[in-house]
C-alpha positions in Angstrom: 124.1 66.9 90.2 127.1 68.9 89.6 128.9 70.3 92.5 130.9 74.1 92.2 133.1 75.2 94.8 131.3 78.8 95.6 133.0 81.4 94.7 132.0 85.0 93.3 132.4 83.3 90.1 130.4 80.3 90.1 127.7 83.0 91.8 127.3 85.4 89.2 127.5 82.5 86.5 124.6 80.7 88.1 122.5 84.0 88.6 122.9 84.3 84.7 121.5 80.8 84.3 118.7 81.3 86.7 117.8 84.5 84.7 117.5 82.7 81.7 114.3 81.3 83.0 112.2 84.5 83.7 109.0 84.7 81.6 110.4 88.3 80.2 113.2 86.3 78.2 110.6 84.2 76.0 109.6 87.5 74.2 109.1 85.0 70.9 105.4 84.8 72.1 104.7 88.3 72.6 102.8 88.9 69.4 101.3 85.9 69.4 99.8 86.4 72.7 98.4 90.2 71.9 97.2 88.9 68.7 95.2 86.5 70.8 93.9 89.2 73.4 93.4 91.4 70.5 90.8 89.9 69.1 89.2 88.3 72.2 88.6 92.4 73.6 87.0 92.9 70.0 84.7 89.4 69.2 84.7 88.6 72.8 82.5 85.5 73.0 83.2 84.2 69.4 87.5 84.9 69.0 87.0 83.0 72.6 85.2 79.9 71.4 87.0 79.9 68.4 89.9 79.7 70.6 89.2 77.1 73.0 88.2 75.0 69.4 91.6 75.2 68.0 93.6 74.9 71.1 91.5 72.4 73.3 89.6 70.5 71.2 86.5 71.7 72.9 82.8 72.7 71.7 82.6 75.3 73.8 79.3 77.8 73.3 77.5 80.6 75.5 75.0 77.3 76.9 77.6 75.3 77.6 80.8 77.6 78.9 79.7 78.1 82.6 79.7 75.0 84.6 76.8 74.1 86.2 76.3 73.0 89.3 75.1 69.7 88.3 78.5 69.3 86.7 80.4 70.0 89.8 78.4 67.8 91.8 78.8 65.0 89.3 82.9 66.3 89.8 82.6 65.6 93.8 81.4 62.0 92.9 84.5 61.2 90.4 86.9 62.8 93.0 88.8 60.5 96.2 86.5 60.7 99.1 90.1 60.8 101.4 91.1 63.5 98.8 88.2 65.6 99.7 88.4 64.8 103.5 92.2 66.2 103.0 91.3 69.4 101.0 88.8 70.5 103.9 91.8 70.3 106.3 93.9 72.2 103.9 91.9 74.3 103.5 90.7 75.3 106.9 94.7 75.4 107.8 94.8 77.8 104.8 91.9 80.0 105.5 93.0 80.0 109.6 96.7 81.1 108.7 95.5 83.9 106.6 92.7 85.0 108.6 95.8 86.6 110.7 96.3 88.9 107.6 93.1 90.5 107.6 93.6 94.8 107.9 91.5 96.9 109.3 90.4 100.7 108.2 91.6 103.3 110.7 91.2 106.6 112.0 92.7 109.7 114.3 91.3 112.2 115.0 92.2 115.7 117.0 90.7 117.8 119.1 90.9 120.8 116.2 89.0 119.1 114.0 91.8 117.0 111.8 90.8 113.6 110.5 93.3 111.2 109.1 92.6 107.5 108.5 93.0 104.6 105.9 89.6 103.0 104.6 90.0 99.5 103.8 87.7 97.7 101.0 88.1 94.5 99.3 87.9 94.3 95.6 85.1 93.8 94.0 85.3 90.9 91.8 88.4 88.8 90.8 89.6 86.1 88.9 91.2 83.0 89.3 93.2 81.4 86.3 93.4 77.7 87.1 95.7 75.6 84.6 94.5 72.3 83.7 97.3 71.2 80.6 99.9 68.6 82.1 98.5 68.9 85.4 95.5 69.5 87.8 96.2 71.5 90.7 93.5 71.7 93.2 96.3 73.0 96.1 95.9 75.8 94.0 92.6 76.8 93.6 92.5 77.0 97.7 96.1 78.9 98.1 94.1 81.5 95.5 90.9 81.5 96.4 90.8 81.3 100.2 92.8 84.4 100.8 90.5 86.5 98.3 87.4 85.0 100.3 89.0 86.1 103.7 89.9 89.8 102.0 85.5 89.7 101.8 85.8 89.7 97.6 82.5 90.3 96.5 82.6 87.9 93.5 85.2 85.3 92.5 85.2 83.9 88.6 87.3 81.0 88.0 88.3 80.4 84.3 89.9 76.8 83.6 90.5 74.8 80.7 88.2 71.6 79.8 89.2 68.5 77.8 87.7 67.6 74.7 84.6 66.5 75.6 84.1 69.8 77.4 84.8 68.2 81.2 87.1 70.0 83.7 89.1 67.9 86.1 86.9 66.5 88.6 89.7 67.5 91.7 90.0 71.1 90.5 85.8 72.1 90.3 85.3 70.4 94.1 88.2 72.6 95.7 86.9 75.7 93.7 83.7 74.7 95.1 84.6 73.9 98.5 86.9 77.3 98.7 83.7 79.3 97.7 84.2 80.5 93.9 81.3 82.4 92.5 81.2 81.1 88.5 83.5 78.6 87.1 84.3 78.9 83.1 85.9 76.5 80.9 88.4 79.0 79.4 92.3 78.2 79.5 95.4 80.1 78.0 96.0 83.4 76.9 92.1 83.8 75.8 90.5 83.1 79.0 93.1 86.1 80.6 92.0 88.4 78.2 88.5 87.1 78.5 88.6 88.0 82.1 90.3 91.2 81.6 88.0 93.1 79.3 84.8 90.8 79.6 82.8 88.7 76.8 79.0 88.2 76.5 79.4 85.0 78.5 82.4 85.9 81.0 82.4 89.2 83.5 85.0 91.7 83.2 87.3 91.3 86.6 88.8 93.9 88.7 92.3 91.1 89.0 93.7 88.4 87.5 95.4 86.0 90.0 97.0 82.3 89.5 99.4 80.4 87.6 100.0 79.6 84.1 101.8 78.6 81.1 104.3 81.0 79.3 101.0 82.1 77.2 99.3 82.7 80.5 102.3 84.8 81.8 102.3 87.3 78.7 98.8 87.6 78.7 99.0 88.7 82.6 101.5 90.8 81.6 100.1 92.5 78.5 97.2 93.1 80.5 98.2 94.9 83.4 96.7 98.5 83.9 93.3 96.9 82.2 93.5 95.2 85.9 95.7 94.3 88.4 97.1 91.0 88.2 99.1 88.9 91.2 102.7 88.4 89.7 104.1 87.0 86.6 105.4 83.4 87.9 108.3 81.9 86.5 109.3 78.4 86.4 109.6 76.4 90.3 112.5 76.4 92.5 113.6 75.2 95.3 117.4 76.2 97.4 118.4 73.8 100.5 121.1 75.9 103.3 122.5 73.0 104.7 125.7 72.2 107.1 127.1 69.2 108.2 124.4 68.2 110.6 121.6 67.3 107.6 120.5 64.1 106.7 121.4 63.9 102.7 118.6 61.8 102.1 116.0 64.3 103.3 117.9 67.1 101.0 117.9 64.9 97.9 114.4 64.1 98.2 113.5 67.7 99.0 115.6 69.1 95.7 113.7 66.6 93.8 110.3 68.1 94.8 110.5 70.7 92.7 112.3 69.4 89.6 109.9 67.2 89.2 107.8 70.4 88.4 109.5 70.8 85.1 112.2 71.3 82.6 112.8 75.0 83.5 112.7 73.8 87.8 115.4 74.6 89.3 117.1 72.8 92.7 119.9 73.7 94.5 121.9 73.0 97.5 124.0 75.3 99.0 126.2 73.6 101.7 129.5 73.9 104.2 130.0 70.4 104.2 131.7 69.0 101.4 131.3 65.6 102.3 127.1 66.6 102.3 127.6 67.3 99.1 128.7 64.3 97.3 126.7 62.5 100.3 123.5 64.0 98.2 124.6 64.1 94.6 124.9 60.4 95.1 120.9 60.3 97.0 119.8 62.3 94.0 120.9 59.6 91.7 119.6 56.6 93.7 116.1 58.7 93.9 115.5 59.7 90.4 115.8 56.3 89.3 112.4 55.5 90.6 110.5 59.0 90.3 107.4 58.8 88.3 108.6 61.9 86.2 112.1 60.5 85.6 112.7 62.3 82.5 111.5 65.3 83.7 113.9 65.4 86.8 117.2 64.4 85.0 116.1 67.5 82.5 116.1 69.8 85.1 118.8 68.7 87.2 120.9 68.8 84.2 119.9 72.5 83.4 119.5 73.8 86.5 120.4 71.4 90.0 123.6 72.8 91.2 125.2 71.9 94.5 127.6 74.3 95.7 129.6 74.3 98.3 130.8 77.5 100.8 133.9 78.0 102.9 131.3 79.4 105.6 128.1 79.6 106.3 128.0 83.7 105.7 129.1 83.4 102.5 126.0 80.8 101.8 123.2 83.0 103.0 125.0 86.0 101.3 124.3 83.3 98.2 121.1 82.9 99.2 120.0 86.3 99.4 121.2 86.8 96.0 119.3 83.8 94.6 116.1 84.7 96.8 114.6 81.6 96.0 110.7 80.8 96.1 111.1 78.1 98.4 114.3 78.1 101.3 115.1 75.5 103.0 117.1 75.4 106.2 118.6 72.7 107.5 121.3 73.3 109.5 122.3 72.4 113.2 120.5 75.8 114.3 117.7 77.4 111.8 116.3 79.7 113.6 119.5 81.3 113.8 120.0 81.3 110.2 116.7 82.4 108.9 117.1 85.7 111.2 120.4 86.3 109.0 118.0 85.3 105.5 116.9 88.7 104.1 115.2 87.0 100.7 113.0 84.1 100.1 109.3 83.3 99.3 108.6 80.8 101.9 111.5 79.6 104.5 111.4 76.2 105.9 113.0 75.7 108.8 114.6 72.5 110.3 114.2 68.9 108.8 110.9 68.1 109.0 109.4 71.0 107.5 110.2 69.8 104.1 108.7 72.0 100.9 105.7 70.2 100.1 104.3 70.9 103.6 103.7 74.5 102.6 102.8 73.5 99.5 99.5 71.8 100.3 98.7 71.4 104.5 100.5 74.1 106.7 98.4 77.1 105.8 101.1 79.4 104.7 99.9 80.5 100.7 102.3 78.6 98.2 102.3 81.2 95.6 105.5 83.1 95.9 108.0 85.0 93.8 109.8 83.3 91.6 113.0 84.4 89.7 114.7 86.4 92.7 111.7 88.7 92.6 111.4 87.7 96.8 114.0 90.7 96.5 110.9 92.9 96.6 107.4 91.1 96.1 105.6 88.9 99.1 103.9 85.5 98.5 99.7 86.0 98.0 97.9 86.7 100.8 94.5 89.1 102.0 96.7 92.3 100.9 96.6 91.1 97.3 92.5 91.5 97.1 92.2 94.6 98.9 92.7 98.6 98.1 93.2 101.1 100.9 91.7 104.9 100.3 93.5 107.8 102.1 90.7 109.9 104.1 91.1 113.6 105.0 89.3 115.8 107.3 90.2 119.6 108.6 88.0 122.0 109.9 88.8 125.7 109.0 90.4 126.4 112.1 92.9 123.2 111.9 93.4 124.7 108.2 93.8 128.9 109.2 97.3 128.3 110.9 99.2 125.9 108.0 96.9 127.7 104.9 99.8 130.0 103.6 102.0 127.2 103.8 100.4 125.1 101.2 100.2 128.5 99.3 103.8 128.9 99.4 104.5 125.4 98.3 102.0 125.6 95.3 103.2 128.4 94.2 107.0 127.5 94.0 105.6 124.8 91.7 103.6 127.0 89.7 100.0 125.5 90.3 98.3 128.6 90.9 95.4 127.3 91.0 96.2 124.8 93.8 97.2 128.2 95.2 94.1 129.3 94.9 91.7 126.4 95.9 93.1 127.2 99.2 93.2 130.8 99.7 89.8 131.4 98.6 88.6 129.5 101.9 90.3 132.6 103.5 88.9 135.5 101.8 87.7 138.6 103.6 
């Protein structure tokens, strides 16, 4: 990994890189992704079978596009038994965590007759994009599902690509069954967004679109935003270490490599005090990738994007941090606590060294889908907020209303709206 002195420099010039990366640069795909949800919202069922034909190999037709529940039974049988005996512990850590979220409608109320309150209601039905290309990712069909199930979601559809013989991964239907999902289709890509965003003979029209994706599956999102809600448009996985003198550079180097193992596009980076931390893990990171499954992978990603930087003080490496906001945050450092308190933006900080990222990623209970792409400037990771809507409620009685009435007069009339005016003052007439 390279190693840059960290200066306002080699900041701004890394920020550039790590820009590079968002979803809105690949704007190359953009007509071919509406051309896709353009005819999938006019021939519905058949643009989305014709689809699935030319980019899965798959037969897919109205009998055959719902999975049944003989096929996911058949799934529980092909999956680990110890895999399923670890997803019901996830996912019970999951669903306990986020169970904390949970928001309540309230009201208060005067004794003239004023009502004011917040009415909470989950949404209706929503759906969950599960990929299934390079990949299966049953961690997260529970970090999606679970929290929507929590929120009380009336229905949730699950659209997932099949293989060729029109099978989806074993792993992936159990947890989607286990978490509770209402219908599963075998839909992937920019079809089975649009598909759930406008509705097709076979698949129901959903309310939101949640869950991760290729770059298709991040434009379609996108381009279908207002027709529903949607969770966030996730960019490519990243990982950033705050470290000090006091961390072991083994545990760094094989917490960097967590994520760039994800992809090409990952990116991992250590931002450090200790010099002698630095080439300490540059040197780990070499002796690791060397026998890492996805070898090729790694060294394409480190090479892109694995920087290790180091700071003259630790102020000026959260100051970096905070202007990275990375996804996932890792703090090892001889006192973490102290440091995340100073941390204003992150996805998902780990603290000390034996909360390493893939903890959060699969057992703790805290959701792994976060903002990607310095977006943990402003967005949260998903939780029971995501699936529900709030309505503002409203109540006076005419003699809370006689004292303030001209008031609201006056203000509608300095803008004009006369008839605002006068939807008030006719409560008030002789």
């Amino acid at each position: 990994m390279r190693i840059l002195k960290l200066t306002e420099e080699s900041r701004k010039g890394l920020l550039e890189e790590l820009l590079k990366r968002s979803p809105n640069n690949y704007t190359q795909y953009e007509e071919k992704v509406k051309e896709i949800i353009n005819q999938v919202r006019s021939h519905r069922d058949q643009a989305l079978f014709t689809y699935t034909r030319q980019f899965d190999g798959a037969d897919i037709t109205a009998g055959n596009v719902r999975v049944t529940r003989e096929e996911i039974e058949e799934a529980y049988g092909q999956t680990d038994g110890k895999l399923i005996a670890v997803m019901k512990k996830s996912l019970e850590n999951i669903r306990s965590y986020h169970e904390k979220q949970r928001q309540y409608s309230w009201f208060d109320s005067k004794p003239n007759g004023i009502l004011l309150g917040q009415k909470v209601s989950p949404l209706a039905c929503v759906g969950v994009y599960v990929p299934g290309g390079k990949a299966a990712y049953p961690s997260s069909v529970l970090m999606n599902v679970i929290p929507a199930k929590v929120a009380g979601v009336g229905k949730i559809v699950m659209a997932t690509p099949c293989n060729r013989e029109g099978k989806v991964n074993p792993a992936t239907l159990a947890a989607a069954d286990m978490a509770g999902v209402d219908e599963i289709y075998k839909a992937g890509g920019a079809q089975a967004i649009a598909a759930l965003a406008f509705g097709t003979e076979s698949i129901p029209k959903v309310d939101k679109i949640v869950g991760p994706g290729n770059i298709y599956v991040a434009l379609a999102k996108k381009s279908v935003f207002g027709h529903v809600s949607i969770d966030s448009i996730a960019g490519p996985s990243e990982i950033l270490v705050l470290a000090d003198e006091t961390a072991n550079p083994r545990y760094v180097a094989a917490d960097l490599l967590s994520q760039a193992e994800h992809d090409e596009l990952a990116s991992a980076i250590l931002i450090t005090t200790s010099e002698t931390l630095a080439g300490q893990v540059s040197a780990e990171v070499s002796k690791f990738t060397e026998r890492l499954s996805r070898k090729e992978i790694v060294e394409k990603s480190l090479e892109n994007y694995g920087y290790i930087l180091v700071a003259e003080t630790m102020e000026a490496a959260i100051e970096a941090a905070d202007e990275i906001a990375s996804e996932h945050l890792e703090i090892l450092t001889a006192n973490p606590y102290e440091v995340m308190m100073k941390v204003k933006n992150a996805g998902a900080m780990f603290l000390g060294e034996y909360a390493s990222e893939p903890l959060g990623d699969y057992f703790a209970g805290p959701n792994h889908v976060l903002p990607t792409n310095g977006t943990a400037k402003f967005f949260s990771p998903l939780g029971v907020d995501d699936f529900i809507k709030k309505s503002s409620i409203i109540s006076y009685s005419k003699e809370a209303l006689a004292p303030i009435y001209p008031d609201i007069v006056q203000f509608a009339n300095s803008e004009h709206l006369t008839a605002h005016a006068n939807s008030i003052k006719v409560r008030f007439e002789e």
